[in-house]
C-alpha positions as CSV (number, residue, x, y, z in Angstrom):
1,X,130.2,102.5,126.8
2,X,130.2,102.1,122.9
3,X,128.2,99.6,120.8
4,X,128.8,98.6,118.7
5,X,132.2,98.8,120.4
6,X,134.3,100.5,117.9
7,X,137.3,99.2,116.1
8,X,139.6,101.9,117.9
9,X,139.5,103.8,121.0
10,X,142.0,105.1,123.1
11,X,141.6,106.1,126.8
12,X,143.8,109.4,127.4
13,X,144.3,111.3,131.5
14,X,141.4,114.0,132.0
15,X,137.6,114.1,131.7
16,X,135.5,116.8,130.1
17,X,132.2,118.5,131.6
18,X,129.5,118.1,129.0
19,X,126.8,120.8,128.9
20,X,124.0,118.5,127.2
21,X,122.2,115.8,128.4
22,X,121.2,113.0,126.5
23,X,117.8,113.5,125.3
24,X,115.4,110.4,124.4
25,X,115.4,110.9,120.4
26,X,118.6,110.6,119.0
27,X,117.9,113.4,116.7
28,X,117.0,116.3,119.5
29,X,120.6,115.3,121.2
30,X,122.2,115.7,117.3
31,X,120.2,119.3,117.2
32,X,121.4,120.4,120.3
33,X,125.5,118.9,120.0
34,X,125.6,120.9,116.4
35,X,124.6,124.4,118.0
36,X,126.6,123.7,120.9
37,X,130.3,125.7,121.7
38,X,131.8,121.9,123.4
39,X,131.9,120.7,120.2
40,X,133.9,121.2,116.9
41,X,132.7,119.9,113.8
42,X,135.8,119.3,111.3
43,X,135.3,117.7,107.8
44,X,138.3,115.5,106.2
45,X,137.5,114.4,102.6
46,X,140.1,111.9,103.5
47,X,137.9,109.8,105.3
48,X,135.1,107.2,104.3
49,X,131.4,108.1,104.7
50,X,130.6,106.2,107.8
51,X,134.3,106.9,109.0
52,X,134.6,109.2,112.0
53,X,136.8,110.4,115.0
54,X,135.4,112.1,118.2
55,X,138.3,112.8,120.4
56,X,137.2,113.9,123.8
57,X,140.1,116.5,125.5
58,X,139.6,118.5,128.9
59,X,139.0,121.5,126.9
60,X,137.1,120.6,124.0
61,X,135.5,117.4,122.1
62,X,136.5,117.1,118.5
63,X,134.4,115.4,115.5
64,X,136.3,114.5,112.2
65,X,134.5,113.1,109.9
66,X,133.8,113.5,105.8
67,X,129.7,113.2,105.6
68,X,126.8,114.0,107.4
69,X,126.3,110.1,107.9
70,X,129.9,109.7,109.6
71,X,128.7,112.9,111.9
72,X,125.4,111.3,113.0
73,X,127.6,108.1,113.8
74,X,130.1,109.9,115.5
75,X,127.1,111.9,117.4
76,X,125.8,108.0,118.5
77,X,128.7,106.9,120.1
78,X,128.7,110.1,121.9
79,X,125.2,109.9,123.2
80,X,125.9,106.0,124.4
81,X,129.0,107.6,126.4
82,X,126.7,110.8,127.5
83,X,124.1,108.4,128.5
84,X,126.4,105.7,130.6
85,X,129.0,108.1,131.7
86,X,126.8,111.3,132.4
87,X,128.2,114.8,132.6
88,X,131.6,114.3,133.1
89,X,133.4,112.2,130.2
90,X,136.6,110.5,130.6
91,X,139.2,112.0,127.7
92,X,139.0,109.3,125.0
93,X,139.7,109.4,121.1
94,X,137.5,107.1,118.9
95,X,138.6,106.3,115.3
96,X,136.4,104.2,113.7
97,X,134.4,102.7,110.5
98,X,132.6,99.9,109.3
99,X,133.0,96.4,108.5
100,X,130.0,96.0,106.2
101,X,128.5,98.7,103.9
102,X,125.1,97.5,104.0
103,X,124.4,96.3,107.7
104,X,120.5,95.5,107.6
105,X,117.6,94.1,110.0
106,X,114.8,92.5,109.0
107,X,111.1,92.6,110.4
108,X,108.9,90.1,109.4
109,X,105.2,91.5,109.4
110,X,103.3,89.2,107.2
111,X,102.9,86.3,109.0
112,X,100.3,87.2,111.8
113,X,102.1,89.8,113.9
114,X,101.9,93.0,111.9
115,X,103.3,95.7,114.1
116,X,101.7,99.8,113.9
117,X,104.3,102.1,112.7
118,X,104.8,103.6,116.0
119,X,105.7,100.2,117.3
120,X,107.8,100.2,114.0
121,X,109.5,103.4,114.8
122,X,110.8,102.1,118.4
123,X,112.8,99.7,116.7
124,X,114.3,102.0,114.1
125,X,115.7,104.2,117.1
126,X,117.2,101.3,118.4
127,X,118.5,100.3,115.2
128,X,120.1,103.7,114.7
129,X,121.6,104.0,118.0
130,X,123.2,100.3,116.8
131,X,124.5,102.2,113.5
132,X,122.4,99.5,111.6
133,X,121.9,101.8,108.0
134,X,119.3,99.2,106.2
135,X,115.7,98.1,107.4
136,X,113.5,95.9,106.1
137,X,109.4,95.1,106.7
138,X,109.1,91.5,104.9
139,X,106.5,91.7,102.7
140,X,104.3,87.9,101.7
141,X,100.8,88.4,102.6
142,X,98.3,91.1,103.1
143,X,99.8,93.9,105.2
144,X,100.1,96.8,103.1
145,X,96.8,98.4,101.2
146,X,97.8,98.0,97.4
147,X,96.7,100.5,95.2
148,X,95.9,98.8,92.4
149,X,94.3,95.5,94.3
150,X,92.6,97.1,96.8
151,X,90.0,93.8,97.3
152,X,92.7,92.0,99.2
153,X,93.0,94.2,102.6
154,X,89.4,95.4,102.6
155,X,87.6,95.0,105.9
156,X,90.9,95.5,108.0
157,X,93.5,97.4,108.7
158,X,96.8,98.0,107.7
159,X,100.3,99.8,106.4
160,X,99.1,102.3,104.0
161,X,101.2,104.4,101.5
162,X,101.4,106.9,104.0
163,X,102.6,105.4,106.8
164,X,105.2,103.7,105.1
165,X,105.9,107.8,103.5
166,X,106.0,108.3,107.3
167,X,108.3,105.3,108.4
168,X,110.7,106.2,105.3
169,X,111.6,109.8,106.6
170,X,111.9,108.1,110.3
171,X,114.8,106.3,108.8
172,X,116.2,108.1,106.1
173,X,116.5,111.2,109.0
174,X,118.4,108.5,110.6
175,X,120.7,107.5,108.1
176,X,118.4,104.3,107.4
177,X,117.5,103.1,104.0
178,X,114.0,101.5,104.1
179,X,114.1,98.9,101.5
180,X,111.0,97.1,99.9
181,X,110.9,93.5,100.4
182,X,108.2,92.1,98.4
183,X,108.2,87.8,97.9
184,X,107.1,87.0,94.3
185,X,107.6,83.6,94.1
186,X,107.8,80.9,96.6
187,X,105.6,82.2,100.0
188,X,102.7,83.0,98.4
189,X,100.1,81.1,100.0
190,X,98.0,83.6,101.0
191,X,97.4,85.6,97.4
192,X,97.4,81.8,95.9
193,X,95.0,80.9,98.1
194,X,92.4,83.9,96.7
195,X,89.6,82.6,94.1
196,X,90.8,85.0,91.0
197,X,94.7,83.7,91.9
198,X,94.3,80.2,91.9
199,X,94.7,78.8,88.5
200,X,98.5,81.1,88.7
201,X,99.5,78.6,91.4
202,X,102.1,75.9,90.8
203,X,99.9,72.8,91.7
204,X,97.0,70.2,90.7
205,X,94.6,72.1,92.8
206,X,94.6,69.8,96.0
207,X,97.3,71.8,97.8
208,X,99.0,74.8,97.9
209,X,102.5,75.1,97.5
210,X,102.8,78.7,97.6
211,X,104.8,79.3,94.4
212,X,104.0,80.9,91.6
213,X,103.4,79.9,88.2
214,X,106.4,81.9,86.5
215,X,105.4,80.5,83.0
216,X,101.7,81.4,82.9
217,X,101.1,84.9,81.7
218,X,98.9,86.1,84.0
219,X,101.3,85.8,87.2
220,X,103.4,88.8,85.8
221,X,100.1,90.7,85.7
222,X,99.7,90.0,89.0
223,X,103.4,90.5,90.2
224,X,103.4,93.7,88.5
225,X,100.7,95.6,90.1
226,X,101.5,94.1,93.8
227,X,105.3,96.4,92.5
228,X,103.6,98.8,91.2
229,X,101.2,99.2,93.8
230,X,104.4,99.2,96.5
231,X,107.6,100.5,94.8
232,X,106.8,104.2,94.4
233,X,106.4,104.5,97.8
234,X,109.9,103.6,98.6
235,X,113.0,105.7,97.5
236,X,116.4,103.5,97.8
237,X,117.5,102.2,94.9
238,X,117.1,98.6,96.1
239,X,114.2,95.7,96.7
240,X,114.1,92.3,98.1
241,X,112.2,90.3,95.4
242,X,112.6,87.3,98.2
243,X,111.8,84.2,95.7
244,X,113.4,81.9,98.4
245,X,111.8,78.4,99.4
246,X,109.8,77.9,96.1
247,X,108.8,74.5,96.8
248,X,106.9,74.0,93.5
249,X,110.3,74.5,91.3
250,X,110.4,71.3,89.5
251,X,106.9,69.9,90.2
252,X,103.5,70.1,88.3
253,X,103.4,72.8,85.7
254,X,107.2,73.4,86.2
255,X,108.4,69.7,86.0
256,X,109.1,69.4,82.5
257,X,110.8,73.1,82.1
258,X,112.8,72.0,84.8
259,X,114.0,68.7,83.3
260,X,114.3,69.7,80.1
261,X,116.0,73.3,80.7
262,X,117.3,72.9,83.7
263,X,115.7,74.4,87.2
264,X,118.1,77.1,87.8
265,X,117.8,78.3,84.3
266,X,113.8,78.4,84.9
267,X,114.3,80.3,88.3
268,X,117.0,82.1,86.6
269,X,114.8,83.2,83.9
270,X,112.1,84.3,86.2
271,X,114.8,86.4,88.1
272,X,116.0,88.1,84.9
273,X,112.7,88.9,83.4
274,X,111.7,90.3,86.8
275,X,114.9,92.7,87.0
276,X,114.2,93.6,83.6
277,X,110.6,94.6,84.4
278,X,111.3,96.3,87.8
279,X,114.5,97.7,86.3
280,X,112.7,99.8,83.6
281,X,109.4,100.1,85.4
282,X,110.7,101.3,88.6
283,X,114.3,101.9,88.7
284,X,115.0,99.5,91.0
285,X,118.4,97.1,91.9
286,X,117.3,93.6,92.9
287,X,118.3,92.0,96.0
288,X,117.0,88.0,96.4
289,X,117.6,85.2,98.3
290,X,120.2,83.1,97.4
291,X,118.9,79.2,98.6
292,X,117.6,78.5,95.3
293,X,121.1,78.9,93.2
294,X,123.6,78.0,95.4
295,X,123.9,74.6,94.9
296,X,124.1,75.9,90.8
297,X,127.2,77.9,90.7
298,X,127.5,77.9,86.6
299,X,124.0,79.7,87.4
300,X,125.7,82.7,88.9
301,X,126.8,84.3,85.5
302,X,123.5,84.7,84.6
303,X,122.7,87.0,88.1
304,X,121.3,90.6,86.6
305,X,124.1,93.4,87.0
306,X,124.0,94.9,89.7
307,X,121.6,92.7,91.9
308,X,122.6,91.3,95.4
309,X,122.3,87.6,96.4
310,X,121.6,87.4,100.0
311,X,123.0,84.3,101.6
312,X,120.9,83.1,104.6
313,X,121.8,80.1,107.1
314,X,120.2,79.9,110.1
315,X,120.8,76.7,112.1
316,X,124.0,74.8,112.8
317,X,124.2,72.4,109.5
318,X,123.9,75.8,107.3
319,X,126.3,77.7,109.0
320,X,128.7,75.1,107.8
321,X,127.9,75.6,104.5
322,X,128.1,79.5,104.3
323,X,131.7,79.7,103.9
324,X,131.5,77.3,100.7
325,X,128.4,79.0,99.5
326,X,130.1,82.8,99.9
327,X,133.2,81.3,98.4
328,X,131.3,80.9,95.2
329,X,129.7,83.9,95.5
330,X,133.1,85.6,96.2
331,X,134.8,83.6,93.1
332,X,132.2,84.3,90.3
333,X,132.1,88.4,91.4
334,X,128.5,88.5,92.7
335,X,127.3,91.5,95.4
336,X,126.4,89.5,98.2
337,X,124.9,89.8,102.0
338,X,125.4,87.2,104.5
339,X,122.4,86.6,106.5
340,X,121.8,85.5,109.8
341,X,119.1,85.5,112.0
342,X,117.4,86.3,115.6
343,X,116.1,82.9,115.4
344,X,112.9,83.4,117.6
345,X,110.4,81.2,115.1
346,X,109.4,78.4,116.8
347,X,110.8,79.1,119.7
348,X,108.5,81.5,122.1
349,X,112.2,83.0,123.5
350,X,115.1,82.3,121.1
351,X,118.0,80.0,121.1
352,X,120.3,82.0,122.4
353,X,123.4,79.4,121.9
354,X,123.1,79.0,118.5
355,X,122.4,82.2,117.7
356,X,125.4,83.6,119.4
357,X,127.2,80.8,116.8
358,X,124.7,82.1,114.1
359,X,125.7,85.5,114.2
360,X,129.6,85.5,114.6
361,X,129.5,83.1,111.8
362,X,128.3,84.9,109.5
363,X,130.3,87.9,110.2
364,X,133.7,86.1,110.3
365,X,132.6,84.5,107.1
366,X,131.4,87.7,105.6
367,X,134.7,89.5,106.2
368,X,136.7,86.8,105.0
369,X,134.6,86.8,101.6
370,X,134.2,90.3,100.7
371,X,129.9,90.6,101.9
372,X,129.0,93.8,101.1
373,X,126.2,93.7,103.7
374,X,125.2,91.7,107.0
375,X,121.4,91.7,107.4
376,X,120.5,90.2,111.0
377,X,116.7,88.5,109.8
378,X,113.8,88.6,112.3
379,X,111.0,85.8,111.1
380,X,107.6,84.8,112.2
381,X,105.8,81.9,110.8
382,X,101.6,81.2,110.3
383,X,101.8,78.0,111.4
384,X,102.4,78.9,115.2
385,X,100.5,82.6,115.1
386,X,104.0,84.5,115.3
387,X,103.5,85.1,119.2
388,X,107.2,85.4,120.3
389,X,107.2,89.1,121.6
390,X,109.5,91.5,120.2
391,X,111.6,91.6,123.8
392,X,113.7,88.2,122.8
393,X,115.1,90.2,119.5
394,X,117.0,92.3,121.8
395,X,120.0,90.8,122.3
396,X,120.8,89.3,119.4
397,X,120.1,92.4,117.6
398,X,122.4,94.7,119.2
399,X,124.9,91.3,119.0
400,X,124.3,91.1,115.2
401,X,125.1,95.1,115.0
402,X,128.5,94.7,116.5
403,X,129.9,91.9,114.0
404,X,127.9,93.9,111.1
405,X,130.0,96.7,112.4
406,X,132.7,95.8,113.7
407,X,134.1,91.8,113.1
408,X,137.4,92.0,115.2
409,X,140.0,89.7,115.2
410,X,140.4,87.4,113.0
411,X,138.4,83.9,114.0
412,X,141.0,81.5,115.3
413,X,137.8,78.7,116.5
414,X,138.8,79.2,119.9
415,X,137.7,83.1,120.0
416,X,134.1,83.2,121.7
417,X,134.8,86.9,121.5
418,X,133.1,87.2,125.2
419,X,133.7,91.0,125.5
420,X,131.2,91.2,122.4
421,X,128.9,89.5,124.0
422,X,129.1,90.8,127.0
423,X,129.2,94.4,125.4
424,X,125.6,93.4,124.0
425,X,124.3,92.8,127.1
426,X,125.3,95.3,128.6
427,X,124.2,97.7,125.4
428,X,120.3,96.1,126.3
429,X,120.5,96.1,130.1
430,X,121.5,100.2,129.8
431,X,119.7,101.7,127.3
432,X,116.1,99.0,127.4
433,X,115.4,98.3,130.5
434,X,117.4,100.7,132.7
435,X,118.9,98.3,134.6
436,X,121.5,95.3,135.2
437,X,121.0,91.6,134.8
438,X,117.9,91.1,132.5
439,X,119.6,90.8,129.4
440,X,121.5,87.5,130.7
441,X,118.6,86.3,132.1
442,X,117.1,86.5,128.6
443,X,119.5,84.9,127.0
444,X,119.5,82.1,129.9
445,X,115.6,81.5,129.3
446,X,116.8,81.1,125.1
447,X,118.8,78.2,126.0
448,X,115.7,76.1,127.5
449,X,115.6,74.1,124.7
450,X,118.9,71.9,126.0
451,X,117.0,70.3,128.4
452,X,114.3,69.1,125.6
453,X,115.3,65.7,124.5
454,X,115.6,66.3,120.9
455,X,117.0,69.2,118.5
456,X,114.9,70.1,115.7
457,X,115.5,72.4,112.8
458,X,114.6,76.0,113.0
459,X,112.9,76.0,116.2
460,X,112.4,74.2,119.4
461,X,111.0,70.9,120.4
462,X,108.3,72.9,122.7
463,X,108.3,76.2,119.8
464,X,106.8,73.5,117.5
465,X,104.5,71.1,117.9
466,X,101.8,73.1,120.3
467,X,100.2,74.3,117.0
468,X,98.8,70.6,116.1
469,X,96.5,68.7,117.7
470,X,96.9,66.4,120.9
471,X,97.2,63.3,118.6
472,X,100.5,64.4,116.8
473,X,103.1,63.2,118.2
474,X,106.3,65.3,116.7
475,X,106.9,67.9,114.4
476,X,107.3,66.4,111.2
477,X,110.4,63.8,110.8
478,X,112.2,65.6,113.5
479,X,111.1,63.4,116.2
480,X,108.1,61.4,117.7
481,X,107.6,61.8,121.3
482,X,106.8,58.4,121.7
483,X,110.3,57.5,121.3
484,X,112.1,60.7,122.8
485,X,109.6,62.0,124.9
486,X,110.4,60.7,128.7
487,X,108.3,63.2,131.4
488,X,112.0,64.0,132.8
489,X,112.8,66.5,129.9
490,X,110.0,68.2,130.2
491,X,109.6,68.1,133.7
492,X,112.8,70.0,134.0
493,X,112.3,72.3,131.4
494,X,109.5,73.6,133.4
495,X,111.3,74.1,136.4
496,X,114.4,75.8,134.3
497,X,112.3,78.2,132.8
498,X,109.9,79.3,135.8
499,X,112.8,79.6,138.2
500,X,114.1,81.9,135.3
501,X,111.1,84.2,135.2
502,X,111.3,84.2,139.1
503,X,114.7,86.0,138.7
504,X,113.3,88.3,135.8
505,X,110.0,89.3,137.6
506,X,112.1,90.3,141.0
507,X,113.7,93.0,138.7
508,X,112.7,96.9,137.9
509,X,111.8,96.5,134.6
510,X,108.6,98.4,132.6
511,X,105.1,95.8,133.5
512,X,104.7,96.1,129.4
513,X,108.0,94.1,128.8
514,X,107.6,91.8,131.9
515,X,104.3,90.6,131.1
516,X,105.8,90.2,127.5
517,X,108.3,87.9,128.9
518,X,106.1,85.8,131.6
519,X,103.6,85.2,128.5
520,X,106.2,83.6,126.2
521,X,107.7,81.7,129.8
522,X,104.1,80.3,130.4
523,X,103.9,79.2,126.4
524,X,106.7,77.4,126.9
525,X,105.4,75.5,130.6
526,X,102.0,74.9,128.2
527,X,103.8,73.3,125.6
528,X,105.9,71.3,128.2
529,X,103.4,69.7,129.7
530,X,101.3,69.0,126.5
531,X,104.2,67.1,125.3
532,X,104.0,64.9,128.2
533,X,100.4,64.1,127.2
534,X,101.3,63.5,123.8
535,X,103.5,60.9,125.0
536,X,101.4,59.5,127.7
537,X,97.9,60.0,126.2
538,X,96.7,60.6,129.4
539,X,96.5,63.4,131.7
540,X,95.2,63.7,135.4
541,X,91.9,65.9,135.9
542,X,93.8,68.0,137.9
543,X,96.1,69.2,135.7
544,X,94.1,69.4,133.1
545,X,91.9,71.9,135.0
546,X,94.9,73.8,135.6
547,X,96.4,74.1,132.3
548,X,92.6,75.0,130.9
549,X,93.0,78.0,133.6
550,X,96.5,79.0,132.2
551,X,95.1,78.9,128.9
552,X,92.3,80.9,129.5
553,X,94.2,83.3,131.3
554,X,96.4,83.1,128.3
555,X,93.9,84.1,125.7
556,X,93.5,87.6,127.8
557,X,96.5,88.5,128.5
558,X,97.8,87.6,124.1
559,X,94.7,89.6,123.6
560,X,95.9,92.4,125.3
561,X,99.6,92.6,125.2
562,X,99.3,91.9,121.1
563,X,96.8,95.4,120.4
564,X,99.4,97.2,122.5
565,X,101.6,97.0,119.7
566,X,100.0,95.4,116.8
567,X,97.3,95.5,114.4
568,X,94.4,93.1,114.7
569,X,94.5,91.4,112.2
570,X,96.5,88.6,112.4
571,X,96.0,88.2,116.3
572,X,93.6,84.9,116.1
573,X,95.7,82.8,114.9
574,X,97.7,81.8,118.0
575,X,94.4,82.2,119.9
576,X,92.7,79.2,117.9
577,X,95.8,77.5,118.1
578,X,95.5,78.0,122.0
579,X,91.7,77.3,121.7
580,X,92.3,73.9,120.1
581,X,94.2,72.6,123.1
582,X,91.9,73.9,125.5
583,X,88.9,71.9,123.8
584,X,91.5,68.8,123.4
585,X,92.0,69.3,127.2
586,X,88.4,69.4,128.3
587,X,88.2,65.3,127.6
588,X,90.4,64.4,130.3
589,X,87.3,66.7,132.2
């Protein structure tokens, strides 16, 4: 097989013997297929740079492309046939290109989970094999040791200037460009929250909003080193400034700009004396999330040259509003991305249904538009400890590489496009785990959330509200289980998802990966059942002694499974969380 599966591939009588075996790293197997006498390397001019054509005759296999980039995708495709096929390849000619020419993932690593770089490097070989040619590390909080504010990651550790050296040739030898994405504006609770910051946040002191003060003079000091502390370790031309979700636009210091000047002009400001700074400074092209402007289209004419909005919509409601939003985009001239996402945050395993929507979406939509990039967006939040493991991403990212790739036909509303689908699956089921069935079974646990009583935005009814105390009855205005809350639900979303994880546990899979999996199924069962208490206020000495033991059991195995793959820091947030219902729990003792 091929996936992303190509735009173009034609099955022709005959196989060929293959003298090299697919190794592990994508890079030994490109070594060996360029010094090899079974393959000939032609170069057409003719072609774009990601363009290629690997025709596979009895005699000989053929590779036509213009670049070294179209070779190293031609030289995937290969490997995915070397690696499902073996030795012996069916004759086949592949003609192929990309939809997008940015096709980007996203890694948040600031919000708890902070992932070591060889952790980092796992996913960038999957990425490449997925022909994904952008990555991003999201950037809000405390993760990488600044050279120029070194106070705020003393005591722990973290991504130094080297590693991320080290990451950067990982992907550029990949084809990969490693762009810096550094929020500046809204998401900055954590600098904001530091003594010396304070007086820069947008606020009357009480609470904190996260966004900057744009206007006071000190926040470009600040925003200035955190750059110039992170930009010269990065060569691609681009960075994500974020500056999405500034909730203090408007209010406090900013309320009067706003009113008087308008409040896109005052983020708009912000955005071009920013790209003027990092421009000169740095060299830099801006990309920045688009949610602030969209709903100001006359604002669009004042977008720097040469910067990229990135359009994100996550959740049903959004989706319907991407087409009108990249319309605009489209209509005014602006570089734009459309942005979807893996949609694990608040969650513990995904929703795989809307996802699935999510994704195709924005692909259709991008295509239609003119996006010059599709950048799949993998988010944690603080608020619930970031403890969905990496294993629920799977899917969804191989899914999110096929319509970055390759869009197909053109959306009619009845097109599911199944063999996409299906072709993911497959894709994670092959070349993860090894072997047939878990990737459906993964994608049937993301789907619990149907049985919960209520939809919520951006997460799950279970995903959400396990972070707050017992009295809390709902996750903000979303719902209150008082009303919605009958034991039924919950009862059977216990039963759904253990009788999942009985399926998944019978199967060969690595006991790293499994125990991933049971972890975020037993999150799920805890949540469950505390939502029945919320509800009932009450819950039976029994249980309560049980769900103490899961818990504690719990607390171990987080412990464990996180340091396999992740700094420390970061790692006690879910465990207070967890700690907090255990305590609440020990009064029904």
């Amino acid at each position: 097989m091929i996936y992303p599966q190509p735009k173009q591939q034609i099955s022709k009588n005959g196989s060929f013997t293959f003298s090299i075996t697919p190794a592990d790293d994508i890079l030994k197997f490109c070594t060996r297929c360029k010094t090899s006498d079974d393959i000939s390397f032609v170069t057409d001019r003719g072609l774009a740079p990601e363009e290629y054509i690997l025709d596979i005759g009895e005699n000989c296999i053929t590779l036509t492309s213009a670049t070294e980039q179209g070779t190293f995708r031609a030289l995937t495709s290969l490997w995915q046939l070397v690696k499902s096929e073996g030795a012996v390849l069916s004759c086949t000619t592949v003609h192929d290109k990309p939809q997008f020419e940015r096709r980007g993932y996203m890694l948040d690593i600031s919000r708890c989970r902070m992932p070591k770089p060889d952790t980092i490097k796992k996913l960038i070989d999957m990425l490449a094999i997925l022909k994904y040619n952008e990555f991003q590390l999201y950037i809000e909080s405390f993760v990488f040791k600044y050279d120029l504010i070194p106070e705020v990651t003393d005591g722990f550790d973290c991504l130094t200037p080297d590693d991320i050296h080290d990451i950067e040739k990982y992907c550029n030898d990949r084809f990969i460009d490693l762009v810096p994405n550094q929020n500046c504006f809204g998401h900055m609770h954590k600098w904001l929250d530091r003594e010396e910051y304070k007086h820069l946040a947008v606020g009357d002191g009480t609470e904190n909003l996260g966004t900057i003060n744009p206007l006071h003079p000190e926040s470009a000091e600040l925003v200035d080193k955190i750059f110039a502390s992170l930009l010269p370790h990065f060569k691609s031309d681009y960075v994500n400034v974020g500056m999405d979700e500034a909730t203090g636009l408007g209010k406090f210091q900013l309320e009067e700009p706003c009113r008087t000047q308008g409040t896109d002009n005052v983020f708009m400001d912000y955005l071009n004396d920013l790209n003027d700074r990092i421009g000169s400074r740095h060299g830099k092209k801006l990309q920045f999330w688009a949610d602030m402007i969209v709903n100001y289209p006359d604002s669009f004419k004042r977008i720097p040259e040469g910067a990229v909005a990135l359009e994100w919509d996550y959740d049903l409601i959004q989706c319907q509003q991407m087409a009108e939003h990249c319309l605009a985009l489209h209509d005014k001239g602006i570089d734009f991305y459309v942005c979807p996402s893996v949609n694990t945050h608040f969650t513990f395993t995904g929703r795989w249904d809307l996802t699935l929507f999510n994704l195709r979406t924005a692909g259709e939509v991008g295509k239609k538009y003119g996006a010059k990039g599709y950048l799949v967006t993998d988010w944690g939040l603080g608020g619930e400890g970031h403890p969905a493991f990496g294993v629920w991403s799977y899917v969804p990212m191989a899914l999110g590489a096929q319509y970055a790739w390759n869009v197909g036909g053109e959306q009619t509303g009845e097109a599911l496009k199944p063999h996409f689908i299906r072709g993911a699956k497959e894709f994670v089921d092959s070349f993860i785990f090894g072997t047939h069935g878990v990737a459906e079974l993964l994608c049937r646990m993301g789907n619990y959330y149907l049985l919960e009583p209520e939809r919520i935005h951006l997460g799950t009814m279970c995903g959400s509200v396990l972070q707050f105390p017992l009295s809390v009855r709902g996750y903000y205005y979303f719902y209150d289980l008082k009303e919605c809350g009958d034991d039924f639900f919950f009862d059977n979303v216990i039963r759904y998802v253990e009788d999942v994880l009985s399926d998944i546990t019978k199967l060969p899979i690595d006991s790293q990966h499994k125990r991933e999996i049971a972890l975020n199924t037993k999150m799920v069962v805890l949540s469950a059942e505390l939502c029945k208490v919320r509800k009932n206020e009450t819950m039976d000495k029994s249980k309560a002694q049980q769900m103490i033991e899961l818990i504690d059991w719990m607390s171990k195995e987080y412990t464990e499974l996180w340091l396999m793959r992740n700094y420390d820091e970061g790692k006690q947030c879910f465990l207070n969380i967890l700690s907090g219902r255990r305590e609440e729990l020990l009064s029904f003792l």
